[in-house]
C-alpha positions in Angstrom: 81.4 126.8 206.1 84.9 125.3 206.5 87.4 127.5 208.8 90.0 127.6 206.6 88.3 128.7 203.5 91.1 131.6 201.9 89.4 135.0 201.9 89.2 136.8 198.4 91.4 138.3 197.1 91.2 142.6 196.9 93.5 145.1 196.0 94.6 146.0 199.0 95.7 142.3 200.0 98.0 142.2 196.7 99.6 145.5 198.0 100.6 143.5 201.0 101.8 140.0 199.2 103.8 142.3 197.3 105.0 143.7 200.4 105.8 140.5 201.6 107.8 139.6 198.8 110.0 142.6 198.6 110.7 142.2 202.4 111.7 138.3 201.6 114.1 139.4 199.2 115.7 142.4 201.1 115.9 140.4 203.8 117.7 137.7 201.7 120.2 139.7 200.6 120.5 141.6 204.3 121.3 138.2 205.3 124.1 137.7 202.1 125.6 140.5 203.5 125.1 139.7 207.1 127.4 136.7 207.0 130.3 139.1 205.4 129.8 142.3 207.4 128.6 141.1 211.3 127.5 145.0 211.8 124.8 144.4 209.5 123.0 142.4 212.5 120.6 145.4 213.6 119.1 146.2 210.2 119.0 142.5 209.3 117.1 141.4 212.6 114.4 144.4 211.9 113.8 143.6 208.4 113.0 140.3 209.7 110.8 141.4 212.4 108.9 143.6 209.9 108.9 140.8 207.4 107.1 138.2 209.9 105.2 141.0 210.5 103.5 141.3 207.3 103.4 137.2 206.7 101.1 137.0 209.8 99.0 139.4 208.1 98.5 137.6 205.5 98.3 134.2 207.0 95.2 135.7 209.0 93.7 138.0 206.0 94.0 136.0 203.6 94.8 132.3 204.3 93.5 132.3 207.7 95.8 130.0 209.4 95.7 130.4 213.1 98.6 128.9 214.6 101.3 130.3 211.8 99.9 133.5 212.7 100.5 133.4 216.0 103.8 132.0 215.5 104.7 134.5 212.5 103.4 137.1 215.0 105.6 136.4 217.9 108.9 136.0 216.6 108.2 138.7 214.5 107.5 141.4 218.0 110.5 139.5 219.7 112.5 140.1 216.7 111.9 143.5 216.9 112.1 144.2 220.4 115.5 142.9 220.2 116.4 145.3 217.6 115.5 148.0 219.4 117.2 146.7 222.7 120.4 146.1 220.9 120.0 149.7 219.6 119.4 151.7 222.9 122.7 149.2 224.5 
């Protein structure tokens, strides 16, 4: 059986690709309006954090791709530990 065979497809995985999608989007436009208002950096860093949150999700549920996981998974913790470092300072 090949490793990176994709997983099928349940309900509960379409909940989170649609979650993904909504948090691409809001994060888009977070970012629009990041490059007007800089005071919009806290809430556009933790959308992102929570956005690379739920990709490595799905990279390992569904598409089972080690390494972007990993990746999507770290950036996305350091992201957010930022966030909240920025906020307590």
């Amino acid at each position: 059986m090949e490793k990176n065979v994709p997983k099928k497809i349940t309900r509960f995985n379409i909940v989170f690709i649609n979650l993904q999608l909504l948090f691409t989007f809001l994060t888009i436009g977070l970012f629009i309006w990041y490059l007007f208002d800089t005071s919009m950096m806290s809430i556009f860093q933790g959308c992102l954090g929570v956005t690379l949150l739920i990709m490595a999700y799905n990279n390992h549920i569904i598409y089972r791709k080690k390494a972007m996981t990993i990746t999507y998974l770290v950036v996305g913790i350091i992201l957010l530990v930022l966030d909240l470092v920025l906020l307590v300072v």
